[in-house]
N, C-alpha and C positions, 0 to 999 in steps of 0.2 A: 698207518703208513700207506704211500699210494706207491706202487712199482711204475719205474717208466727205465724207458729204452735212453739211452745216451750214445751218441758216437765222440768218442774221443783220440785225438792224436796220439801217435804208438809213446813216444815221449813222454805225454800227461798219462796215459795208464802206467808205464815204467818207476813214472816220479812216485805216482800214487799207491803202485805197487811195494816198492822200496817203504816209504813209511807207512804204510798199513801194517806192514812184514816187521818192522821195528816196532810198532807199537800192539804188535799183536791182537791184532782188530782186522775185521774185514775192511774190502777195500769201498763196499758199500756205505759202511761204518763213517770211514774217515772221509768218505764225498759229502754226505750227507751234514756230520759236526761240519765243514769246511762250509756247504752253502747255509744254514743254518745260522752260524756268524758271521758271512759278507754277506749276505740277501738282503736284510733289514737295515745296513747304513748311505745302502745303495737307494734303496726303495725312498728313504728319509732323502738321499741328496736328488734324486730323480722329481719329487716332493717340490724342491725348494725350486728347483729350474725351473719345471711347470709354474709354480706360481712367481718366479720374475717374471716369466714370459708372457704371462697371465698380465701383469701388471705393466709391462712396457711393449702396446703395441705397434710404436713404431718402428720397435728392433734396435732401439738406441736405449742401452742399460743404463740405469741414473748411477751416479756414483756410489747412492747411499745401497740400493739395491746389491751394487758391485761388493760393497764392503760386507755386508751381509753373506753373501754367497762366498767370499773368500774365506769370512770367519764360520761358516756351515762345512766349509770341505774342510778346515783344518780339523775342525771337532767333531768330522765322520772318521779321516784319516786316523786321529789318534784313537776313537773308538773303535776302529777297526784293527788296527796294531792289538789294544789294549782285549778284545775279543777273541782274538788269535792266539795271543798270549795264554789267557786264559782257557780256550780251548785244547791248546796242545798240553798244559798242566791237569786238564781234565781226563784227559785220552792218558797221559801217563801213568796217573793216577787208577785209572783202569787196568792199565796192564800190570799194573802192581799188584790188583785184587785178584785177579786169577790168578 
């Protein structure tokens, strides 16, 4: 693991605080699963933009390209629900073992 510094609004530490303190986990704990499963569908959809953009440099997106990238955000979207999901069943599942 690499230690880094974050500044975060009193709110997102509050939110963060509130369910670290329910799932009895630090608040480290539950930033970390949290970017861990949205990091990687973002990186995938970040991916796909760069290469339309790659691919249409007049700045005029072709339709088939369009329909691509419509069907890449729904199946980052649902992977990401689906990630989450999974994520918070894991952390629960933690705090059931201690």
């Amino acid at each position: 693991m690499k230690r880094v510094t974050l500044t975060l609004s009193p709110e997102t530490v509050e939110m963060a605080d509130s369910i670290s303190q329910s799932l009895s986990i630090s608040r480290s704990a539950l930033i970390n699963q949290l970017l861990n499963t949205s990091l990687p569908p973002m990186v995938e959809m970040f991916s796909v933009l760069s290469a339309a953009s790659a691919e249409e440099f007049d700045g005029d997106i072709s339709a088939d390209t369009l329909r691509r990238l419509r069907g890449k955000s729904a199946e980052t979207v649902k992977a990401a629900v689906a990630a989450a999901q999974s994520a918070l069943a894991d952390l629960e599942d933690l705090t059931h073992e201690g």
